[in-house]
N, C-alpha and C positions, 0 to 999 in steps of 0.2 A: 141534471146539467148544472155547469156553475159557471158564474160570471166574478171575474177577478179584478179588483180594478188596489193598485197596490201603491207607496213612492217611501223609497228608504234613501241614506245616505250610507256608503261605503266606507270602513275603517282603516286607513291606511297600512298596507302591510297585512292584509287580510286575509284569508283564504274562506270566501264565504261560498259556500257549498249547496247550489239550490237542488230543492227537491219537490217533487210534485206529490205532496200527500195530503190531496182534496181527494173523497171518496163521492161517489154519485149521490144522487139525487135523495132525500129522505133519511141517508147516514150521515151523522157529524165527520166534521173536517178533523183529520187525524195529523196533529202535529208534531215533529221530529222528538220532541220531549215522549211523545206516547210510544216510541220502540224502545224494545226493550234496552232497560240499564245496561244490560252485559255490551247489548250490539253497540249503544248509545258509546260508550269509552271504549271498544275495537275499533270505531270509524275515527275517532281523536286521536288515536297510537297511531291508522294507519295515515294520516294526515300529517300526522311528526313524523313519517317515514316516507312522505310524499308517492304512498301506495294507494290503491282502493279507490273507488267508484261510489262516493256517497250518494249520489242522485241514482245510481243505477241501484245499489241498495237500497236508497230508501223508497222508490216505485216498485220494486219487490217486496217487500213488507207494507206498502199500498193496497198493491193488488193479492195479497195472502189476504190482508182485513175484509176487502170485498168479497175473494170468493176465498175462502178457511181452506185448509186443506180437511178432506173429511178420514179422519185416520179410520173409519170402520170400509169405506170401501176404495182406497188407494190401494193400487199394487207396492210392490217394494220399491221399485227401482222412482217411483214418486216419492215414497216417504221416506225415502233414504237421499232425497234432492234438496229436505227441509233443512237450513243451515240450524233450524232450533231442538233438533233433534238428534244425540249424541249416538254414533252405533250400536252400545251395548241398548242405548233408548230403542231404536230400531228392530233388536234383535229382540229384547225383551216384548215390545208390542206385539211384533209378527208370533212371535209363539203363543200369545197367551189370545191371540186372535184364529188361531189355529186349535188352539183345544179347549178353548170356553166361546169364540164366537163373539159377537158386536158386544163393542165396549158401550153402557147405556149409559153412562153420564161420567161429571166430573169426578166425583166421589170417587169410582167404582178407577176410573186409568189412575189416581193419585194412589192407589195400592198398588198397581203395578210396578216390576220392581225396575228401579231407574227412577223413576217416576215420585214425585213429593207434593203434597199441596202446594207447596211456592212455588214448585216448578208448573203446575198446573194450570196454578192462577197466571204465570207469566203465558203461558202456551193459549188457554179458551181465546183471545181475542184473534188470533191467527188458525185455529182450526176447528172442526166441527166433529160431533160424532153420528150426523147424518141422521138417517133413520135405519134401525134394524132390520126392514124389509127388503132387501136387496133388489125387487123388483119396484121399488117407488122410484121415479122417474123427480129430478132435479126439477125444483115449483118455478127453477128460473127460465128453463124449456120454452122457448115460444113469445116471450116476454123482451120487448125493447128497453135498452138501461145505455146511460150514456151519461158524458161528464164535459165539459164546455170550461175551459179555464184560458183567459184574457189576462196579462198581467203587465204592469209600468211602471219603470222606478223612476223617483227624483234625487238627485243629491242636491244636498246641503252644505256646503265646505268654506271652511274662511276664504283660500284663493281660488275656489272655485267658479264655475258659471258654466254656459248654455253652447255648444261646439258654435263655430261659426256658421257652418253648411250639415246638413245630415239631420235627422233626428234628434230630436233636445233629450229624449229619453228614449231607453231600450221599449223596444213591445215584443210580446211574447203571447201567443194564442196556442193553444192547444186542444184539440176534439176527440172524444173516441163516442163509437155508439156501436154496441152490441147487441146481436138478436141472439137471445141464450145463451148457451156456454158455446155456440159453435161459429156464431157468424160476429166479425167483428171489422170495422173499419178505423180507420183517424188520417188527424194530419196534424202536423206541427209548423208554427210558422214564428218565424222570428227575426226580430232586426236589434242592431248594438247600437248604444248614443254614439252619435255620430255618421252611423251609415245610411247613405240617400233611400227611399223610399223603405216600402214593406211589403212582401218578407225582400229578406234579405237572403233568409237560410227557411228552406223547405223541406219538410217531410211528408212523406205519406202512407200510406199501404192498406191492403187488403188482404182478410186472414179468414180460412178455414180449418177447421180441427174436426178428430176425431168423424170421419164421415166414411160409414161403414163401403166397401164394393164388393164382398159378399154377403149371401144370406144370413150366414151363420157369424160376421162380422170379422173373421180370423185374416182377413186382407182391408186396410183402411188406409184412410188417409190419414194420418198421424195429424198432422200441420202442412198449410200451403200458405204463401204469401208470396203477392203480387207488393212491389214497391218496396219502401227500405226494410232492413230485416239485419236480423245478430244471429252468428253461429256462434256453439259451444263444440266442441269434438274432443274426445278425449281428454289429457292434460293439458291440452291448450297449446302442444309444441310445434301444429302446424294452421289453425283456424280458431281460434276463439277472441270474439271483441262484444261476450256479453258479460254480464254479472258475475260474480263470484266472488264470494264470502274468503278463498286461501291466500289473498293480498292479507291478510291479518295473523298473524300465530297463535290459534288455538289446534289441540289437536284434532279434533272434528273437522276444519277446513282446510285440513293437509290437502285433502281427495278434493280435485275440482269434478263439480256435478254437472256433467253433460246433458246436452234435452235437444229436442225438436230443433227445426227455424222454426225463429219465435218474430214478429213485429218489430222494429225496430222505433223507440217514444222518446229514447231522448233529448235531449237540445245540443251534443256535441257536434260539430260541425264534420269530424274526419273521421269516426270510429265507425260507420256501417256499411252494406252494401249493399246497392242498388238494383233492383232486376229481378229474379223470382227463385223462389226455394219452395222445395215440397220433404217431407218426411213421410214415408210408405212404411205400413207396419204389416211380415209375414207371416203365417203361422211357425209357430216352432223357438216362437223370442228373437225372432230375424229383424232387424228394420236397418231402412237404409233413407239415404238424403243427396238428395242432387240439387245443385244451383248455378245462375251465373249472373254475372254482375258487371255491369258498363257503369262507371264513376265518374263524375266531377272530381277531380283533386286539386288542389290550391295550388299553384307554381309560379316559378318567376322562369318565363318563355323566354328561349334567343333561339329564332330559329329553329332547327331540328333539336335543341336539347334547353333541357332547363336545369337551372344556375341555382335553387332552392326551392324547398315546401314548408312555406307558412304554415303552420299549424294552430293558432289562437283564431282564428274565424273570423279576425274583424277586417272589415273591409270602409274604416273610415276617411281614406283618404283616396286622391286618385291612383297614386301608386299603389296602394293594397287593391282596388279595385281590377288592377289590372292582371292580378295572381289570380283571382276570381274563377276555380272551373277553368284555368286557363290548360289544365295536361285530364286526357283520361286515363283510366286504368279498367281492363279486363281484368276477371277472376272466373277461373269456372273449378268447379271438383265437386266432391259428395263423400263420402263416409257407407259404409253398413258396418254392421253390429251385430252379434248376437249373444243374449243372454239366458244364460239357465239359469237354476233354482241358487247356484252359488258364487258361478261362475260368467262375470263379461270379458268380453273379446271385440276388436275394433279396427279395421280399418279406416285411414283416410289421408283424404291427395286432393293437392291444390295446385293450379297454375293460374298465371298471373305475369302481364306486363302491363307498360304503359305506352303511352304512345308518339313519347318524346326519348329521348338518348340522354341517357346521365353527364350531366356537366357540370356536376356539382366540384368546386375543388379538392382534390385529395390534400388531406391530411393526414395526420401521425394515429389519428383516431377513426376514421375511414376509410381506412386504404381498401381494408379487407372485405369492407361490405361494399362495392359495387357490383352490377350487374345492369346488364342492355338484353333489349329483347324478353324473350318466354324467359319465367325460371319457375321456380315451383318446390314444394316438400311433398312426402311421405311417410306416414308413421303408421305405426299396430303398437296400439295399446292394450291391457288388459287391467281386471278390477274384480280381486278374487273374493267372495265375503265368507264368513265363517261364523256363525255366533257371537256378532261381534267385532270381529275382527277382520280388518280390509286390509289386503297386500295387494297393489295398485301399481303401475308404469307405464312409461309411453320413452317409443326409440323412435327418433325420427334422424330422414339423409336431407340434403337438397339436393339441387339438380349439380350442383359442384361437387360432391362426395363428402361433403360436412356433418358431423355428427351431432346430434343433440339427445338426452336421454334425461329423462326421469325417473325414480322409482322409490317407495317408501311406504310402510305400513301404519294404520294406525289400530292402536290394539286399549282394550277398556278391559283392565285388568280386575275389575270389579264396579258392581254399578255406582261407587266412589271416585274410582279413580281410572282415569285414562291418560293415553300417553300415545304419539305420535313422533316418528321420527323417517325426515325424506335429504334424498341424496341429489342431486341433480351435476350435470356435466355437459357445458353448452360449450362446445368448440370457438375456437378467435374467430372461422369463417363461416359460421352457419349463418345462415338468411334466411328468414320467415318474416315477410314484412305483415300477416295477418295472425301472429302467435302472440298468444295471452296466455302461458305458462308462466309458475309462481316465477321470479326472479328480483335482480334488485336494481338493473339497470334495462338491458335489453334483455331478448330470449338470444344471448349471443356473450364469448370472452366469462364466461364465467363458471366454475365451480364450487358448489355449495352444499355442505350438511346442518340439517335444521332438527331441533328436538322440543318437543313441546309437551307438558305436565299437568294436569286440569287433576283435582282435588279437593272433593266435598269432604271435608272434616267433621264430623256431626251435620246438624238439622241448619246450622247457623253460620258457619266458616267455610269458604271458598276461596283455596290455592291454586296459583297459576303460576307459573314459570315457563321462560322459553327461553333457548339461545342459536343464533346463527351466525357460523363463520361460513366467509365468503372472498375466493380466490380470484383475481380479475388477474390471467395468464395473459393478457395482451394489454397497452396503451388503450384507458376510455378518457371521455370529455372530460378536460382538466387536468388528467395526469399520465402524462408521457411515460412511463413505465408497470409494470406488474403493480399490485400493490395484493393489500388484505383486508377486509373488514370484519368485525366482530360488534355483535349485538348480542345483549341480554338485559333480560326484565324480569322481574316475580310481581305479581298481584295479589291481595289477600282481601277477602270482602265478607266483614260482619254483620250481622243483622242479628237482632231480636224477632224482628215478623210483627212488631207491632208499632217500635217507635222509635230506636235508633238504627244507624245503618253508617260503619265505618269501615271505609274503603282506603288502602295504601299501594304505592307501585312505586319500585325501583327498577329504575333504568339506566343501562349504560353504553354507550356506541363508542370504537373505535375505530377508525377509520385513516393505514398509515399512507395511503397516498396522497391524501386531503391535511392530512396533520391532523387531523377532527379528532381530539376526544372529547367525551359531553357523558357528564354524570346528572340522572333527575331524579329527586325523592319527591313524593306528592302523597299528602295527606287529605282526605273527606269525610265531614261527619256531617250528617244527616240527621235530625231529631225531628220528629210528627208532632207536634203540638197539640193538634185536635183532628178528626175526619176533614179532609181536604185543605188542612193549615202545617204546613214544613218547612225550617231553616235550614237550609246547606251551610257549611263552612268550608272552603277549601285553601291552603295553604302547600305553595310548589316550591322548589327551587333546583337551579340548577349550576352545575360549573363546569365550566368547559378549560380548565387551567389558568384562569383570568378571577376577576371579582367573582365572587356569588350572586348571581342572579335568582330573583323571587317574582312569584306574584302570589294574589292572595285576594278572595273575595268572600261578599256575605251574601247572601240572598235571601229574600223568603217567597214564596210560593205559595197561592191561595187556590183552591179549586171548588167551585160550590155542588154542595150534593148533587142539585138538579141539572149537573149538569151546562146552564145556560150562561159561566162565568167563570173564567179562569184570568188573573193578574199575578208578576213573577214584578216584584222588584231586584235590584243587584248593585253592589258599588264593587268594584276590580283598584285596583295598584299592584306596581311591577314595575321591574328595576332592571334590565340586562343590560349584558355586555354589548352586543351586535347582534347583526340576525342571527347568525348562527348559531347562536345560545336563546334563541326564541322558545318560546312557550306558546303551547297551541292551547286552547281553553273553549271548550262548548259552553254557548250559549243559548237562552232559551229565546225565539223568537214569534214573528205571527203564523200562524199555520199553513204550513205548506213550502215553510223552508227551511234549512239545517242550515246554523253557523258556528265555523271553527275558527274564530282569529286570532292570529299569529300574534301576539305581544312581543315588541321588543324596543327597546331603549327604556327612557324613564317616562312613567307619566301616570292616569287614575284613571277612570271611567266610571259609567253611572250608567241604567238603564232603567226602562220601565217598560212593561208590555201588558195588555190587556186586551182580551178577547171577550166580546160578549154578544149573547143572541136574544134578542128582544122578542124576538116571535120564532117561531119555526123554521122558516125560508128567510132567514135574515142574520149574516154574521158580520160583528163591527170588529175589527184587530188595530189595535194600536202600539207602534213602538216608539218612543222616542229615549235618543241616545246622548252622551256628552261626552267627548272626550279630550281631556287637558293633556299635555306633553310638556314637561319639563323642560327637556332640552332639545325640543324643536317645537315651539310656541305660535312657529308662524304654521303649523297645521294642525292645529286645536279644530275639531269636529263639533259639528250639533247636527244628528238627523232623526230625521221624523221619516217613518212609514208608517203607510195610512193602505188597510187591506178590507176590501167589501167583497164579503162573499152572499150571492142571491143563489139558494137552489132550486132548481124547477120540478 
């Protein structure tokens, strides 16, 4: 268990991105710095692209640290759900697991082909190779483990201070307690500065897995959860509001990876639903998933219809109070599936109303999506694999006759080089108000082809290229007619393996509905000085048809062998035009939460942060920040957060 007690200041124009990656009891606290470099600048791009689920990532790569995935006894369609794991990687494990049997250490998979000491060393902290015995029974079996996280911010701001009524500071509690891998419970609770009492925002739930109902096991309970809970199904074009890695371009998360109902842990206020799910596994590669879900939803109520859906969660005033849970929403459907040795296939149907009448104003950019009363989609997907090689899609109707469709393969031409390339075609009226397919606005008004190039050049050089154009055949927010978008990047990343490490990306967006163009070069070098002593350097700029805009910073970074001390100093400077030529920039901060802030106008910063454990069951984190502004001086920053972590 862990007890959190935190207080930072906020950076204006910020997008600071919390994450819960405190591990239980007896394991160090794993901090946003500690996932991997690659994942570490995919979440940054998808952040400049206003895409991706950092908290939902980064609790996913939490909970890989706690329990590893164990590559000697996963089935495929597990090891083929690890975003760290590229298909030809996939392809090549399962054979060489198939005619030689358990992989017995690190050594031994760093031959396998795909596979590299660096890539190894990046992989052991996220997965295990178990034990060779297939009858040895998990030592976690029977064993209570559980994680206890409290958390409270302070700001510190020159025109700042303490709201009038509500809360002076956010609180945030968190619980989970597991009896083995099969029983688990939690809850989440949480209030914003400003809003009266606590919680303000509740979660809960209760979860079963894996619980045999025949003898011979070939009927089970895959996953059950009582209380909030996240679906995945298919491409996402009619149910998914869980995690997934293909909000980012690489070719590896072209394919969204479907699973169970899973728990629902995050602190978003609108993304889940409420009520019970189960996941039935048949003989034969059959499984299926039933649910249904009665909501709270945020509304502004008149009567029989409501006038808007707040979506930001806070409820600090009386007026936000009164949107509060004020409409609900039914959801009921389920999915089955089945897979063979190369071969998945998919059904799944959702229905879904609320229980007020749409009154919201039509406009030029909503005309098309209303709907009263039941509505609902249906889709059949399918996800063929081959050595390698995945050909994947999903067609779905709504209850109006609207069409949506996905489909795209990704192919690893060689265990150097892979490539992915997907197609998508979302009609102006299709409606899926619970679809998390890739897109760039909504799963609606849009057609799009995306390609994407990943290339290991020798033991030391890693190439990446992607480009996506993107057709908006109806009026979206902001721009009253058709328009186009075009995106492209290359990444290239060097390393020695012992002491430097330079990384470069070109990016370019244009965007003619918006008038947006925005060109970014970004340069990084990396030098190891000593075992746990490293200076970054990084240097951006960008131009969006205006001045040239920069930022630029130094850092060094200390980590002590044993473990018990890590301190990151940094100075920043940056110069843009407006937001819209902002620069998003990762920083390193106290353990347990990822920050991306948004730079834009003129001004410096400085930071310092420092974690250190004095005993065992005792973590100190310190951050404190500065930030000057050129030319807006009257909101110069100083904040301090202060993080105690006790484990039980």
């Amino acid at each position: 268990m862990c007890w959190r007690i935190e207080g930072k200041t906020t950076v204006c124009g910020a997008a600071l991105l919390g994450a819960a990656l405190l591990l239980c009891a007896g394991i160090r606290p794993v901090s946003a710095q500690d996932l991997p470099l690659e994942i570490v600048r995919l979440i940054e791009a998808g952040a400049e692209d206003g895409v991706g689920d950092p908290e939902a990532i980064a609790e996913y790569f939490s909970e890989l640290l706690d329990r590893p995935l164990d590559l000697n006894r996963a089935d495929r369609e597990t090891i083929e759900s690890c975003p760290l794991l590229t298909p030809f990687m996939v392809a090549s494990l399962l054979e060489y697991r198939e005619e030689y049997g358990p992989v017995a250490s690190a050594a031994e998979l760093a031959l396998i082909d795909g596979f590299s000491p660096a890539v190894v060393e990046v992989l052991m902290p996220f997965v295990t190779l178990g034990n060779a015995d297939p009858d040895n029974k998990d030592g976690r079996q029977g064993k209570f483990s559980g994680k206890w996280i409290m958390r409270s911010k302070m700001e510190i701001e020159r025109d700042g201070g303490f709201p009038e009524t509500g809360l002076p500071v956010p609180v945030y509690s968190r619980f989970r307690m597991d009896y083995g891998d099969r029983y688990s419970a939690g809850f989440t609770l949480e209030s914003d500065r400003g809003e009266t009492g606590f919680p303000d925002f509740y979660s809960m739930f209760l979860s079963v897995k894996d619980i045999p109902l025949a003898g011979d096991g070939s009927f089970r309970i895959e996953s059950f959860v009582a209380g909030d809970f996240s679906l995945r199904f298919g491409q996402g074009l009619v149910l998914w509001n869980a995690f997934s890695m293909s909000d980012i371009s690489t070719p590896s998360a072209a394919i969204r990876r479907e699973g169970e109902v899973r728990p629902y842990t995050s602190s978003d206020e609108n993304n889940y639903f409420h009520g019970a799910g189960v996941t039935f596994g048949f003989p034969g590669g059959v499984r299926a998933s039933v649910f249904y879900s009665n909501n709270g939803v945020d509304a502004a109520v008149e009567g029989d219809f409501f006038t808007s859906k707040p979506e930001d969660g806070l409820h600090d005033s009386p007026k936000r109070l009164l949107v509060r849970n004020a409409m609900r929403e039914e959801v009921a459907g389920g999915n089955v599936s089945w897979r063979g040795k190369w071969l998945k296939a998919g059904l799944t149907a959702a229905a879904y109303r609320y229980d007020r009448l749409d009154g919201r104003r039509t406009s030029y950019y909503n005309a098309h999506l209303r709907y009263d009363g039941w509505w609902g989609n249906a889709s059949a997907d399918f996800l063929l694999s081959f050595r390698g090689v995945r050909v994947f899609g999903e067609a779905a109707l709504d209850f109006g006759g609207a069409f949506a469709g996905i489909a795209g393969t990704v192919w690893p031409i060689s265990s150097s080089v892979e490539t992915s390339l997907v197609y998508r075609y979302y009609s102006s009226g299709y409606i899926a108000t619970h679809a998390g397919a890739y897109c760039r606005s909504n799963v609606n008004n849009e057609h799009g082809v995306s390609a994407a190039l990943r290339w290991r050049c020798g033991a030391r050089t890693l190439i990446s290229t992607g480009m996506e154009y993107t057709r908006f055949p109806w009026a979206r927010f902001g721009v009253r007619e058709p328009s186009d978008c075009l995106k492209a990047s290359a990444d290239c990343l060097w390393e020695d393996g012992e002491r430097h490490r330079v990384y470069c990306r070109l990016g370019a967006t244009f965007d003619s509905g918006r008038s947006t163009r925005l060109l970014r070069l970004r340069g990084e070098y990396t030098y190891t000085i000593a075992e746990g002593l490293e200076t970054s350097t990084r240097i951006e700029g960008c131009w969006g048809g205006g001045p040239v805009g920069f930022l630029a910073f130094q850092e060094l970074d200390y980590a002590a062998v044993s473990g018990r001390m890590r301190c990151s100093i940094r100075a920043t400077v940056f110069s843009t035009e407006d937001w819209d030529s902002r620069i998003y920039c990762y920083e390193r901060d106290v353990p347990g939460t990822f920050s991306v802030p948004a730079c834009y106008g003129k001004g410096a910063g400085l930071y310092a942060v420092v974690t250190y454990r004095p005993v065992r069951w005792v973590d100190v984190s310190l951050k404190c920040s500065l930030l000057k502004r050129l030319d807006m001086p009257e909101k110069d920053e100083l904040g301090v957060r202060l993080q105690l972590t006790l484990p039980f």
